[in-house]
N, C-alpha and C positions, 0 to 999 in steps of 0.2 A: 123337532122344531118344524114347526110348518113355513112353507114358502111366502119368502115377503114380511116374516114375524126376526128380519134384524141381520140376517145372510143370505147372499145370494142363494137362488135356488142350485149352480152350479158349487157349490160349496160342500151340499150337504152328503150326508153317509146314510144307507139302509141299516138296519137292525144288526147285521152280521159283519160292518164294520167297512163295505163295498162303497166305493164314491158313483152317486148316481150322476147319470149323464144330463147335459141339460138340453133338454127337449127346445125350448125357444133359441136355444144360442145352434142348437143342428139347423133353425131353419135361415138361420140368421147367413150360417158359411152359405155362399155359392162358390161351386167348381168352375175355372175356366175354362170355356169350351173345346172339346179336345176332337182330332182326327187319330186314326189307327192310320198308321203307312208302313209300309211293304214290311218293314222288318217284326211287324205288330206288335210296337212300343205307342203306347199315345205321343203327341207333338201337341202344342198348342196352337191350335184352329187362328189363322191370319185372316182378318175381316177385313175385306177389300170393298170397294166402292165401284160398282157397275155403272159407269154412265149413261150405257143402254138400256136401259132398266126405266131410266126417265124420257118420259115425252116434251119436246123442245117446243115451248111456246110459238103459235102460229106468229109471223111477225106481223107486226101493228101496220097499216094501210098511212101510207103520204097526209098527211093534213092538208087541206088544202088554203088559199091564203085568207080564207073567211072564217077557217075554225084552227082556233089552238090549244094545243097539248098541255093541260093543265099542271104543273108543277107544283108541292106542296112543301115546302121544308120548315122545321124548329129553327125559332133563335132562342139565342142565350135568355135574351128578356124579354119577357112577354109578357100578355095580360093573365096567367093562371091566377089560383089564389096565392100558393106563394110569394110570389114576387110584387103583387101587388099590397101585401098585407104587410109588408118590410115599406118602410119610408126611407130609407137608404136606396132601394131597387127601382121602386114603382116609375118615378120617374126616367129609368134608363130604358122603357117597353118603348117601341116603335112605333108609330100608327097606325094601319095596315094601308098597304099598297100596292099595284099591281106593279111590277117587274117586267115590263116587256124590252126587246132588243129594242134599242133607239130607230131603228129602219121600220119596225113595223109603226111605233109611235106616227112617223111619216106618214104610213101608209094612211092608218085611223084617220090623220089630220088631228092629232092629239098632242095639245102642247104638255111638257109637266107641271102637274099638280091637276089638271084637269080631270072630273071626273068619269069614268065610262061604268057602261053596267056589265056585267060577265053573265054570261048564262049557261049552264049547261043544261043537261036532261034533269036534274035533280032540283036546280033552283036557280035563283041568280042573288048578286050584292052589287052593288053602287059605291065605289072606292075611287081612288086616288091613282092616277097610273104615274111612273118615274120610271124614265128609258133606263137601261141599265145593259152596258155594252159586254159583260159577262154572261147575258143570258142568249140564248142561240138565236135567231127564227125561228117563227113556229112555235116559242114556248110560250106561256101567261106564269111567272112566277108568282106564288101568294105566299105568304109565312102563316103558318099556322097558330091558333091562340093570339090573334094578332089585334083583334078588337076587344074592346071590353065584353063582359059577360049579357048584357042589356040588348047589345049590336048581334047584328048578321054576323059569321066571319065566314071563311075556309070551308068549314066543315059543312055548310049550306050547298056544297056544290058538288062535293065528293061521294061517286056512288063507288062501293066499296066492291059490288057485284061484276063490276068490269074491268079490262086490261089498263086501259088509259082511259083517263077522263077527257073528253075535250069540251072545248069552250066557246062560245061567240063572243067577241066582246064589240061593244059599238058604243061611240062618243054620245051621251047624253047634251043636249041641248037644254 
């Protein structure tokens, strides 16, 4: 019987009645890695995690209070296609919005709902800022997928090449 014609090829017998071995299923086993120790028995090789091994990111330089550390996070609903192509969902997507600490709002001179422009190196968008006393100093929070498909959003700003993105943001008039 030739292999694949209704038996496995691990199945089969040579002419003299011998079970041949199955070639694809040898390359199939792997051995766990093993050590020889003193008594030269193998043991099975423990894989540890060196933390010196990794180099510890330079840490990020103060923002200063003209430029902030742009924050990007998912929500549940958003503008993707899914949720937007569900009539049960579409209407639970958010606007998008900037998320600044309520203190900086102050600072800008930025009431809520007011528009500003954010810029970073990559681009800029023209949104809506709402203080939001969960978010630090220093931060610009955005949601991500958070405009329709037609609009600017998030991803207009985000350069993917660098540690942290930061941002200018200033009140349109």
């Amino acid at each position: 019987m030739e292999p694949g014609a209704g038996e496995p090829f691990a199945d089969e017998e040579d002419e003299e009645g011998e079970h041949l071995e199955d070639e694809q299923g040898a390359e199939d086993e792997v051995a766990p890695p093993t050590a020889t120790v003193s008594g030269g028995s193998p043991q099975p090789t423990v894989l540890r995690f060196d933390p010196s091994a990794w180099a510890r990111p330079a840490p990020l330089a103060p923002v200063d209070e003209r430029r902030w550390r742009l924050v990007v996070r998912r929500g549940l609903y958003d503008h993707g296609t899914l949720v937007q192509s569900a009539e049960s969902l579409a209407p639970l997507a958010r606007s998008q919005e900037l998320r600044p600490a309520p203190q900086a709002m102050k600072q800008l001179g930025v009431e809520p709902g007011d528009e500003v422009r954010v810029r970073s190196g990559r681009g800029e968008l023209l949104v809506a800022a709402v203080g939001n006393a969960g978010v630090p100093t220093g931060v610009a929070l955005l949601q991500f997928n958070a405009a329709p498909i037609y609009e600017t959003s998030a991803s207009a700003l985000i350069d993917s090449s660098v540690a942290a993105v930061e941002v200018d943001v200033e009140k349109v008039t």
